[in-house]
N, C-alpha and C positions, 0 to 999 in steps of 0.2 A: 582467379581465386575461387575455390569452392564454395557455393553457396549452404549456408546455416537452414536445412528445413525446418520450419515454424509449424506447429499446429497454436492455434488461439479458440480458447473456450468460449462461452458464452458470446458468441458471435452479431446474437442479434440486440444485445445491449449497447448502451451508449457507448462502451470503452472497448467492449467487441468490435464494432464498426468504427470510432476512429481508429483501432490498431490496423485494424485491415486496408483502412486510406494510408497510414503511414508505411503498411509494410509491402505496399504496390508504389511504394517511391521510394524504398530503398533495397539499392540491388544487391544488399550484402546477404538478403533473406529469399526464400524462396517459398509461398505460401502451399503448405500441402494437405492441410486438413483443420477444416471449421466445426465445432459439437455448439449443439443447444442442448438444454434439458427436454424438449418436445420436438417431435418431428418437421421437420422443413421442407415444405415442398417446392422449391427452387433453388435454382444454382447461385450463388454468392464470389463475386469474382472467379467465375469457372468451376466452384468447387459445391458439392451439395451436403450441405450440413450433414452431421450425425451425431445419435448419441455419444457419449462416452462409452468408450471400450477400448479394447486391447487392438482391435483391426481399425478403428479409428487415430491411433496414435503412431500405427508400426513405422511410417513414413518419416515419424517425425526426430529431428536432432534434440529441438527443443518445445515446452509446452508453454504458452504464458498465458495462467489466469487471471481472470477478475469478474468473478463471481461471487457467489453468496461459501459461506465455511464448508454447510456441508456436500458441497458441490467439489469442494476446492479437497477435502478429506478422500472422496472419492478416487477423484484424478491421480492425488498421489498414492494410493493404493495401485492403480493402473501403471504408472509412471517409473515407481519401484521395480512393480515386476518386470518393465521392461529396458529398466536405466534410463529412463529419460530425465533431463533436465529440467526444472520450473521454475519459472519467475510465478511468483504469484505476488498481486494487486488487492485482494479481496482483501476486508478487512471485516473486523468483528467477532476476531475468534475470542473461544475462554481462554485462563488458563492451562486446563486439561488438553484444548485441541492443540495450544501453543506447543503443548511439552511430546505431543503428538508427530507434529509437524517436525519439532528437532528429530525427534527418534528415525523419523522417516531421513533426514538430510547425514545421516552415518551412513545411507547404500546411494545415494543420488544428490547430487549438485540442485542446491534450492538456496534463490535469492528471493529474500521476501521484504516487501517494505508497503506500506502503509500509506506512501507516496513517494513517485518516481521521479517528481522535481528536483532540480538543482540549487532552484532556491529556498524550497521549503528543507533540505536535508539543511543546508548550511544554517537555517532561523533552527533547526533543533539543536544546532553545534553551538549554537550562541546561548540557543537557550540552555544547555547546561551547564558553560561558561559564566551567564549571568547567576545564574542558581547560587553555586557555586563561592561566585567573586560576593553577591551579595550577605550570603548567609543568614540564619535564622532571625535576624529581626524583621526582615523581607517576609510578607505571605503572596502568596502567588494563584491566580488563577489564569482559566484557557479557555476563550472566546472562540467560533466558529461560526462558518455560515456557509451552506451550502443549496443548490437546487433542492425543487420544493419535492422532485421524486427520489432522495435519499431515505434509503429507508432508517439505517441505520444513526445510531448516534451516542456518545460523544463518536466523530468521524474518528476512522483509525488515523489520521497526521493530528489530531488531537489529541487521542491516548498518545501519540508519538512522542508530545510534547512537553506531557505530563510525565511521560516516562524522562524526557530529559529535565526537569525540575528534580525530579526523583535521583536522578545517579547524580545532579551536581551538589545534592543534599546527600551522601551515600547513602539513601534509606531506597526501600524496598519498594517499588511501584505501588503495585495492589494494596499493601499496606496503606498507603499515601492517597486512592481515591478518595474524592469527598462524594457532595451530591453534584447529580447530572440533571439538568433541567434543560428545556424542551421550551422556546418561543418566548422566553422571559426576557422583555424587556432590559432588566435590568437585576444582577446577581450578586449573591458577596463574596468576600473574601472567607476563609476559615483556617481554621490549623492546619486540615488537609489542601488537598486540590482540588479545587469545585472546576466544574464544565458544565458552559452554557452552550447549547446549539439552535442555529437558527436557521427553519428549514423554508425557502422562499422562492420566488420566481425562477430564472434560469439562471440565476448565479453560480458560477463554478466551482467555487472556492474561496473562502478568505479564513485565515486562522490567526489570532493574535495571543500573545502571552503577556502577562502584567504584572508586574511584581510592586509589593504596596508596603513602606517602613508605616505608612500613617502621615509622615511628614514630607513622603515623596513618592513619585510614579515613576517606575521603568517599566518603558513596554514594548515590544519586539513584535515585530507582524508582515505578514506576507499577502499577496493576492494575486489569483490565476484569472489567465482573460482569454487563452485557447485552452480548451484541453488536449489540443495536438502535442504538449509540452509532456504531459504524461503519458502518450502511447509512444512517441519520440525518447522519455526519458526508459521505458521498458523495453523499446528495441536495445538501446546504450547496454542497458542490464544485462540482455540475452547476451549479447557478443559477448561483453567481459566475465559472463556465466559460462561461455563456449568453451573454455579453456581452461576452468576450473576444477579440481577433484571433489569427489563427494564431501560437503560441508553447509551448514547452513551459513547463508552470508544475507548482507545488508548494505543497500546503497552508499552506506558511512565506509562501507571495505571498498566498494569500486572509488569510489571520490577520496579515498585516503584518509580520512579526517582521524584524527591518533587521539 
């Protein structure tokens, strides 16, 4: 079988370097090119970093980020002009960049998700499920917790999550934020959807959703303990992206969930 050539961005980050341990253990890829945003002066499994550009990508079948937005905006201007395919990871875009990112996935196959787990997609499948089955006498908020070098916050498998409260209410996401708060103890409920995030030692991951009548609790929650689960779960992506026509997709399209 032909091997899928991989370029992976931001190489010397955390989810950089795990993808590159998972994709030197599966023989379905063939790694051909590593970018950083700064020059690198060493070889990285055989291969020697480079910026972003058009001769840094021409090798490649597919691209998978996970970087910072306007890194990831970049890429796919490169990506376009030369058809390539992207997973991207990065999370923390606007709306503006979102409606961006679509315009770009009409000339180029782009799967993007916010988290590449299996069990975090299915906790957002429930979560609009719950939403949903509950309905408005229910308020709801989304818990989080991750390593204390995330810059960003609420984590995008948060907004994930919020967004699935939002379609099982059919109201409109963004409409639907509340406040976002940063190391709080302890947070409430409101009309909207509030998010707490908590940014702390080497924790990888944990996200939980709550839904509150006043007279009862539902709460739905997940917790990651390798991160190899998500540079494992964006090889999965790449392949079922190998075969796809220009479209924006989402782990809810390869995992089926209707």
């Amino acid at each position: 079988m032909k091997k899928i050539n991989l370029a992976i961005t931001g190489c010397m980050g955390r989810m950089g370097k795990e993808l590159i341990r998972s994709v030197n253990k599966d023989k379905t890829f063939k790694l051909v090119s590593l970018t950083e945003n700064k020059k690198i002066n060493k070889q990285i499994s055989g291969i020697k970093p480079e910026l972003n550009s058009l001769n840094a990508f021409k090798k490649a079948n597919i691209i998978i980020d996970f970087t910072i937005p306007k890194c990831t905006l970049e890429i796919l201007k490169i990506a376009v002009r030369q058809k390539k395919k992207v997973v991207i990871g990065t999370t923390g875009f606007t709306k503006k960049e979102e409606k961006l990112i679509k315009k770009y996935s009409r000339k180029i196959s782009i799967l993007k998700a916010g988290n590449m787990s299996l069990g975090v997609n299915l906790l957002i499948y429930l979560t609009e499920i719950a939403s949903k089955s509950l309905g408005k006498n229910f308020l709801s908020k989304v818990y989080e917790i991750h390593h204390k070098y995330k810059k960003d916050y609420p984590s995008g498998t948060a907004l994930m999550l919020g967004k699935g409260i939002a379609v099982g209410k059919k109201k409109d996401f963004y409409s639907m934020i509340g406040k976002k708060y940063l190391n709080k103890k302890s947070f409430p409920y409101g009309d909207k959807i509030n998010f707490n995030s908590i940014r702390k030692g080497e924790i990888i991951g944990k996200h939980e959703v709550t839904f509150s009548s006043g007279k009862e609790i539902v709460t739905l929650n997940h917790e990651s303990f390798d991160r190899a689960l998500y540079s494992e779960g964006a090889l999965v992506a790449a392949k079922w992206l190998s075969k796809k026509k220009p479209g924006l997709y989402s782990m809810r399209d390869l995992l089926n969930f209707k």
